[in-house]
C-alpha positions as CSV (number, residue, x, y, z in Angstrom):
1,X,2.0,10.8,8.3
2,X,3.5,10.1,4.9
3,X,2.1,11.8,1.9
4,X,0.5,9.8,-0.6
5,X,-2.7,9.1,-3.2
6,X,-5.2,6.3,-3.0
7,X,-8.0,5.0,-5.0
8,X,-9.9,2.1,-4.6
9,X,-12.3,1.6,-7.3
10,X,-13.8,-1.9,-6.5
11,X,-17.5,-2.4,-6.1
12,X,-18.2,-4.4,-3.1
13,X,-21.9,-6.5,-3.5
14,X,-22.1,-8.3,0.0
15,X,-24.0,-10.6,2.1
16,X,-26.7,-13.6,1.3
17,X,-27.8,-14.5,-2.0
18,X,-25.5,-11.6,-3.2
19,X,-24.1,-14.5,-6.4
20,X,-28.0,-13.6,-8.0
21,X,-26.8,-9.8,-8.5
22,X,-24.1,-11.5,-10.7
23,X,-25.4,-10.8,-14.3
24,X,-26.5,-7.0,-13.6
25,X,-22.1,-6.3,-12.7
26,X,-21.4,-7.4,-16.3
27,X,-21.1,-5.9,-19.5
28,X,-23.6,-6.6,-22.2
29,X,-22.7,-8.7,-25.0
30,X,-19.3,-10.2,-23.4
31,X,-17.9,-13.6,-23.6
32,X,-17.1,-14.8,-19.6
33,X,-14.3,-17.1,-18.6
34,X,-15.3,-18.7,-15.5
35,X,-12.0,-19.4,-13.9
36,X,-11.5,-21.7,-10.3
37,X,-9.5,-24.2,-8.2
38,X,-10.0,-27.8,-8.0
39,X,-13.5,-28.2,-8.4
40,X,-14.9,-28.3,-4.9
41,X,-17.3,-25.4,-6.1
42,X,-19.4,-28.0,-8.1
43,X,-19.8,-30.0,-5.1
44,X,-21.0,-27.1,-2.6
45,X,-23.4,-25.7,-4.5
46,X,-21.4,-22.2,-5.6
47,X,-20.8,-23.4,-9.1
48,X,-24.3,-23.7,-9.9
49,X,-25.6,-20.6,-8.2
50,X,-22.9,-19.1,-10.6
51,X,-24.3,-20.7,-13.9
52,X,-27.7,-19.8,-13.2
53,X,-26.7,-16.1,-12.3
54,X,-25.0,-16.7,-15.4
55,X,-28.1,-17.4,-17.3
56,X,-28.4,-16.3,-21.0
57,X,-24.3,-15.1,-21.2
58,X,-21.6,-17.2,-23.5
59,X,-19.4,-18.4,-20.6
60,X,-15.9,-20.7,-21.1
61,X,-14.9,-22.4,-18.4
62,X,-10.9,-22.7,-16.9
63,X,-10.2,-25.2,-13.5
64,X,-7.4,-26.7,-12.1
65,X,-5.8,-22.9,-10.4
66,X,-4.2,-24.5,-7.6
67,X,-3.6,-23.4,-3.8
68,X,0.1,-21.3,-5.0
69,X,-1.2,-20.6,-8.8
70,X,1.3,-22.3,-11.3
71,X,2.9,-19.9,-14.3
72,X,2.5,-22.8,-16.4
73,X,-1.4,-23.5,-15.5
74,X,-1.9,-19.6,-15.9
75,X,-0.6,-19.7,-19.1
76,X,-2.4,-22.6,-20.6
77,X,-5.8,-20.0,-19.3
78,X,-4.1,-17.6,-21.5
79,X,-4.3,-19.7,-24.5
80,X,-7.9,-19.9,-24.2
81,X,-8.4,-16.4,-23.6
82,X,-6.4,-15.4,-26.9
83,X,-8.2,-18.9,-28.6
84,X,-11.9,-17.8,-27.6
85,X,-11.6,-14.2,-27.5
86,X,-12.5,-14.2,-24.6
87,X,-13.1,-10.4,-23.4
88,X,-14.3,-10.8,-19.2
89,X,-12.5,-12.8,-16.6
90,X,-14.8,-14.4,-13.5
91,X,-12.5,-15.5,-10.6
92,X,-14.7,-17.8,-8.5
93,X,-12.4,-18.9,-5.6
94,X,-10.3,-17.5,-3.1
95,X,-6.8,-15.5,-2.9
96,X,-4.9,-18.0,-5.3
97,X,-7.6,-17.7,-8.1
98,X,-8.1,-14.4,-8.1
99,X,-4.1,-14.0,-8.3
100,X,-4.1,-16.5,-11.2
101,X,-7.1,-14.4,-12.8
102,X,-5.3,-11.2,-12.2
103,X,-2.1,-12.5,-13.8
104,X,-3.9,-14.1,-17.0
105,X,-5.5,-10.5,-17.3
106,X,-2.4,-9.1,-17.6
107,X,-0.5,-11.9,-19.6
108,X,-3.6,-11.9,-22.0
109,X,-2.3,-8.4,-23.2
110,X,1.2,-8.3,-22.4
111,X,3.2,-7.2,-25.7
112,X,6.4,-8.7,-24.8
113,X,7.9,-12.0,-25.4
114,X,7.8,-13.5,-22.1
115,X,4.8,-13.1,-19.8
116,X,7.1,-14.3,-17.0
117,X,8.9,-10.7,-17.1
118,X,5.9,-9.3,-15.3
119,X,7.0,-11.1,-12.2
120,X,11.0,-11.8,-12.6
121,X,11.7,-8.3,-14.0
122,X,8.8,-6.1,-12.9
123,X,7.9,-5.5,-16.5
124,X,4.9,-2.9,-16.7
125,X,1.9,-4.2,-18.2
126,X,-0.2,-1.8,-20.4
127,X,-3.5,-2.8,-20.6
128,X,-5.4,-6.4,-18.8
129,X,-8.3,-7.5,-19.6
130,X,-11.5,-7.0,-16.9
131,X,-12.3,-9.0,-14.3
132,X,-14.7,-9.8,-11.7
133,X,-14.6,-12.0,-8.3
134,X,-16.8,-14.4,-6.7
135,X,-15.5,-14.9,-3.2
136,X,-15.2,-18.3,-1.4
137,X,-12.6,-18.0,1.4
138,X,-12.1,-15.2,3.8
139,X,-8.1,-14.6,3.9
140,X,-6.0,-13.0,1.2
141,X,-8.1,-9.8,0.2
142,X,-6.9,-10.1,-2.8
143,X,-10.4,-9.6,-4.4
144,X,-10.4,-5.7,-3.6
145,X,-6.9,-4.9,-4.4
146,X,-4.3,-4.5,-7.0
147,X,-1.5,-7.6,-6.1
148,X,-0.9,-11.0,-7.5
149,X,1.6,-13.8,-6.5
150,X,2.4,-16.3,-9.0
151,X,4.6,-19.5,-8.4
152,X,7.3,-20.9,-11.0
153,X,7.4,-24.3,-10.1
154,X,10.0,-25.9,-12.5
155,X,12.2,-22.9,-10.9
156,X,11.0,-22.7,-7.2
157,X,10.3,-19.3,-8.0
158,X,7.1,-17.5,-6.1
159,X,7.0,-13.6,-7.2
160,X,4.4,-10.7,-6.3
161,X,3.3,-8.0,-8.7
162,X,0.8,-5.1,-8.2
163,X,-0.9,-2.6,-10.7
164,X,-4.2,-0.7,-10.3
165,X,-5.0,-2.4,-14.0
166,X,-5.8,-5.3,-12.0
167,X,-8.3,-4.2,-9.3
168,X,-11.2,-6.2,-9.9
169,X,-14.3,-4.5,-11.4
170,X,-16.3,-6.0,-8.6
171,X,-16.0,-8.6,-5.9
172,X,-19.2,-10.6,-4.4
173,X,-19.0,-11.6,-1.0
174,X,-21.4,-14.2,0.3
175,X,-20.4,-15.2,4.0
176,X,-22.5,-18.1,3.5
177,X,-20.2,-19.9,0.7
178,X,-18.0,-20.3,3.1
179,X,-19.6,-22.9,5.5
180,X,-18.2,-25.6,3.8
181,X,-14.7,-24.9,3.6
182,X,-12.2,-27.2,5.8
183,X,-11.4,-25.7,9.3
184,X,-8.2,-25.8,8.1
185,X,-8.5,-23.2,5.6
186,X,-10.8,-21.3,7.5
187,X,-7.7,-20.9,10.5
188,X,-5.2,-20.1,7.1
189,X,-7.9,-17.5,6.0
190,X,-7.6,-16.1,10.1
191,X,-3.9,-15.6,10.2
192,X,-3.3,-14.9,6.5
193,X,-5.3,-11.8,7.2
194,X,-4.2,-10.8,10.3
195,X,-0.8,-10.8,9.0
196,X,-1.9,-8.5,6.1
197,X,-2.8,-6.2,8.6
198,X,0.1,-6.3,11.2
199,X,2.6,-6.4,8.1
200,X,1.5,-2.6,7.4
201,X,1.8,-1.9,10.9
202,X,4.5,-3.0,12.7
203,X,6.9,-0.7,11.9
204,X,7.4,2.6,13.5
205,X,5.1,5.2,14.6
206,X,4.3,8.2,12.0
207,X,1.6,9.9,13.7
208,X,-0.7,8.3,11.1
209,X,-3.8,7.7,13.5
210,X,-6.8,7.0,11.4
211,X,-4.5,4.0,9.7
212,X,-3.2,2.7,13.5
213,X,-6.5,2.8,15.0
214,X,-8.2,1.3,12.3
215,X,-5.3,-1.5,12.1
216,X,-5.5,-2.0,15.7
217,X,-9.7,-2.7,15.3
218,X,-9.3,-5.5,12.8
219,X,-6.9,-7.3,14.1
220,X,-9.0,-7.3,17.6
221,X,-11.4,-8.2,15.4
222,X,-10.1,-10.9,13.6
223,X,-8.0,-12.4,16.4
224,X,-11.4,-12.3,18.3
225,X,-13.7,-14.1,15.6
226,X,-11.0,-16.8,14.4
227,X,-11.3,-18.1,17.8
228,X,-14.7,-18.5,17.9
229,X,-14.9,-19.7,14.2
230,X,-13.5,-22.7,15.3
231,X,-16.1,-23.6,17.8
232,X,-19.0,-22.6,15.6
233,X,-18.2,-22.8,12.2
234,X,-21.9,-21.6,10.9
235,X,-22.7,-18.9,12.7
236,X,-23.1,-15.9,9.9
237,X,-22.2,-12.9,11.9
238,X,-18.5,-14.4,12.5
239,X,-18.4,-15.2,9.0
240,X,-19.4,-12.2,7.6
241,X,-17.3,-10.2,10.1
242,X,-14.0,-12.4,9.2
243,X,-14.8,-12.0,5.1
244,X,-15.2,-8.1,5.5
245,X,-12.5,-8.1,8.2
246,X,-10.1,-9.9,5.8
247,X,-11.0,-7.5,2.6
248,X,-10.1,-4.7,4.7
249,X,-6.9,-5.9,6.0
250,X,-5.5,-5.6,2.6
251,X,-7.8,-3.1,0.4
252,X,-5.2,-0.4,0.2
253,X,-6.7,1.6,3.4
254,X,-4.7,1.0,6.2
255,X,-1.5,1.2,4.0
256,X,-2.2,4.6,2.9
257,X,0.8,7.4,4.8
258,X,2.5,4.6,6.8
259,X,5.8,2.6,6.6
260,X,5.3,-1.1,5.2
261,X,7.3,-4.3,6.1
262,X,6.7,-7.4,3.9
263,X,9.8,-9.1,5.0
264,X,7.7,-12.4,6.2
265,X,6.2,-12.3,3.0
266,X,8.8,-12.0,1.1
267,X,11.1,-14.7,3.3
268,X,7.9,-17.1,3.1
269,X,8.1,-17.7,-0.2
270,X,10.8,-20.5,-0.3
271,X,9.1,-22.2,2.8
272,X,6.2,-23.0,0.1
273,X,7.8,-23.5,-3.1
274,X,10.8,-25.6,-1.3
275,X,9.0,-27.6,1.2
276,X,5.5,-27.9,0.5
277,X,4.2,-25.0,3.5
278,X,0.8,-23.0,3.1
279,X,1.3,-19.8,2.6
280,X,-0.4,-18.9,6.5
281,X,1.9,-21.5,7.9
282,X,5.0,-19.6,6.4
283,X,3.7,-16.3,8.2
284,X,3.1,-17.8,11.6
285,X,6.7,-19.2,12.0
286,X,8.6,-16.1,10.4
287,X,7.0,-13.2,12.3
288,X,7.6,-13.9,15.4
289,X,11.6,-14.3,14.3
290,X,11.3,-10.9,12.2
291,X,9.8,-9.2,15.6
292,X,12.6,-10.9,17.7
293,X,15.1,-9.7,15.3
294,X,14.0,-6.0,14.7
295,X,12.3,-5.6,18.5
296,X,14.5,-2.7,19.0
297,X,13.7,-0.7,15.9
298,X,10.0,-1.6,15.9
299,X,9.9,-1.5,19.9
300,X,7.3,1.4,20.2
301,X,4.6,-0.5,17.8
302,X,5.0,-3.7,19.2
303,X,4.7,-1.5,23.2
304,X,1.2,-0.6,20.8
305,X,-0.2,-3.9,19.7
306,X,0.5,-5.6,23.2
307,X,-1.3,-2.6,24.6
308,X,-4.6,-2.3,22.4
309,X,-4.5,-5.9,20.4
310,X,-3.7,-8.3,23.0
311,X,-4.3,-6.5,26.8
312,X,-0.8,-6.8,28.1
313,X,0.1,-4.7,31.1
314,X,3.4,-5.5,32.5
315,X,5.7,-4.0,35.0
316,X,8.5,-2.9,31.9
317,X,8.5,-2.2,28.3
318,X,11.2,-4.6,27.7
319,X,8.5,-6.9,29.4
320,X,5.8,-6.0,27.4
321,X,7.8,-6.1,24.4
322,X,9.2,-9.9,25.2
323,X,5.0,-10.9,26.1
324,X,4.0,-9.4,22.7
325,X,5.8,-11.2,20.6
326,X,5.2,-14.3,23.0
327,X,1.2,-13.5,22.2
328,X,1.3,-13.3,19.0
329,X,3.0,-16.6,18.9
330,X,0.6,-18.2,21.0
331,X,-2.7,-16.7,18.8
332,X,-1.2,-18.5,15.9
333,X,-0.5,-21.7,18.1
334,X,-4.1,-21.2,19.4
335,X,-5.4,-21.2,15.7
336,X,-3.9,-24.3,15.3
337,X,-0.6,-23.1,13.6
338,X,2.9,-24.8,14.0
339,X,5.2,-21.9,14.5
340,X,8.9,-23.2,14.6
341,X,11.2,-24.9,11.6
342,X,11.6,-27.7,13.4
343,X,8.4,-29.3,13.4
344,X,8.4,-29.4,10.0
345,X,11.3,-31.6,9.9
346,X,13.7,-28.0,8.5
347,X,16.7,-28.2,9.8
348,X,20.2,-25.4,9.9
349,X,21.4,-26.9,6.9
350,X,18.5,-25.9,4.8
351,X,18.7,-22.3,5.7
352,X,20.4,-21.3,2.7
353,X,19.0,-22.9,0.5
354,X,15.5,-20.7,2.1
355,X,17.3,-17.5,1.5
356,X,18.5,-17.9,-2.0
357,X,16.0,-16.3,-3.5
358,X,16.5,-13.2,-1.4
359,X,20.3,-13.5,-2.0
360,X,19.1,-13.5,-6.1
361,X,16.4,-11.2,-6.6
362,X,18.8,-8.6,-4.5
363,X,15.7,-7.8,-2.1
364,X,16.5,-5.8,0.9
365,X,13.3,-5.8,2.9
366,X,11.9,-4.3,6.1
367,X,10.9,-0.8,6.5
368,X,14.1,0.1,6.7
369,X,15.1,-2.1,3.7
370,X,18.0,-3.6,5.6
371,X,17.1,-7.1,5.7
372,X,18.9,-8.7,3.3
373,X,19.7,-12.9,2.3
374,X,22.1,-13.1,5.3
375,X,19.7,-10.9,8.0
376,X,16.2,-13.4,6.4
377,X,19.0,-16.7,7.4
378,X,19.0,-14.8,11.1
379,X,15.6,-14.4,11.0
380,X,15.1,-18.1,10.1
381,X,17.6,-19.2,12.8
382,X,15.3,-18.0,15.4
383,X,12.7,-20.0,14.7
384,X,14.6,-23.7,14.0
């Protein structure tokens, strides 16, 4: 096991009715900016049960965040912020408002001239204003940890940052606000965390058991109650085991000592900002290519996630090894996910146009780093 330091320092208030305890997480005497998507929480009740927790604070209010958070939407939030003095932030939402929040936090108090430097250059940020989460979809645990991905869409540019001056102060988690969401998002919310998990594992072995074992639970877990989400959408205990399943998947834990690989990630980005794909959908047609592509190198985790994730017991571990990657393909498939190029109407010809902006930001990913712009155009061959 690697060496390293962790600290999580995000409350956690969980389970029904939890949006009441709202109020009592705050500060006394601060100005709230209520940030969220597209408005569907004044339609399903989670607004209100908001405003009323709400009760007796000076609260602004910021909508519009959309699904892959927009630099130039964030930043219009960040004149209001400065405009107001507004001294709280309140992401209610899922993964791509609580990114946006996390990023106006920062851009809020950023001392240079262009906030955009946090993401394009990695610019460190000094001090971001606090924040606070109310949770509405199950998928990018981005409410307990210290990442944000922002989209430039005048440039087709989708970055990630991280900095532990961005953990939220507190996240509520309500399985019940999530009944109403789409099936569609629920089955993004399944495999977006999943792939959280698997991308922190699926590398090679480090005698880090703790993180393995635990890794290996949730995504039994979460493989296990996506299925049955889909036949009964309302039933709590699969809900509340999905939301807690999907803020540990990416809370810092399971990362902690052990080799990473983003590379699907990272490669996913174009498929959204180029042709329209949710960020889940990216995942479930890269990974299988980046486990085709590195099988040798990562040949002794993937022998371990066919053996304790998906029940596989083949004659050979070549065997195995093909049937794993085969599995994983067909849980996404089974979760309703498209998983090749092709169906999306992406052909060869647009391949590198999809790795240009690895071949620009210079990334060599992988655990290995050694997947650079032309390995990511490999990787995308195998899945046209």
């Amino acid at each position: 096991m690697n060496n390293f330091e962790f600290c999580n320092p995000v409350k956690i208030i969980f389970g029904k009715g939890m949006i009441s305890r709202l109020t009592a997480q705050l500060p006394a005497g601060v100005k709230v900016l209520i940030l969220y998507g597209g408005g569907s929480i004044k339609k399903n009740g989670i607004y209100d049960q908001v405003k009323n927790a709400l009760s007796g604070i000076e609260t602004f209010e910021f909508g519009g965040i959309q699904p892959n958070p927009d630099y130039d939407t964030c930043m219009k939030a960040v004149e209001l912020v400065k405009n107001e003095k507004i001294d709280f932030l309140l992401a209610v939402g899922g993964g791509s408002v609580i990114d946006a929040t996390k990023f106006i936090a920062s851009a809020a108090c950023y001392e240079g001239e262009d906030p955009w430097d946090i993401l394009r250059k990695g610019a460190a940020i000094k001090k971001a204003l606090p924040l606070g989460c109310v949770l509405t979809l199950a998928a990018t645990g981005s409410e307990m940890n210290e990442r944000f991905v922002i989209s430039k869409n005048d440039s087709k540019l989708k970055l990630g940052f991280a900095s532990p001056l961005v953990f939220p102060q507190f996240a509520i988690l309500d399985p019940e606000v999530t009944y109403s969401l789409p099936l569609k998002q629920v089955a993004n919310g399944v495999v977006d965390s999943f792939m959280h998990v698997i991308e922190q594992y699926l590398t090679y072995p480090v005698n880090a058991r703790v993180q393995d074992a635990f890794a290996e639970s949730l995504m039994c877990i979460i493989k296990e109650e996506g299925l049955k989400v889909l036949k009964k959408p309302n039933d709590y205990a699969i809900r509340a085991n999905l939301m807690w399943a999907a803020s540990n998947a990416l809370n810092s834990w399971i990362g902690q000592g052990v080799p990473q690989d983003w590379s699907s990630h990272r490669i996913g980005y174009s498929l959204t900002a180029l042709f329209g794909l949710d960020h889940a959908q990216t995942l479930a047609v890269i990974l299988p290519g980046v486990m085709e592509y590195k099988k040798k190198e990562k040949k002794d985790k993937i022998i371990s996630l066919g053996l304790s994730v998906f029940n596989i017991m083949p004659n050979s571990e070549s065997a195995l090894v093909d049937e794993t990657i085969d599995a994983v393909e067909a849980f996404f498939r089974s979760m309703g996910f498209s998983t090749r190029l092709s169906e999306f109407g992406i052909k060869e010809n647009d391949l590198n146009s999809l790795v240009q902006h690895v071949r620009e930001m210079n990334w060599q990913l992988g655990e290995h780093a050694d997947i650079d712009w032309q390995a990511a155009k490999e990787i995308l061959s195998l899945r046209l």
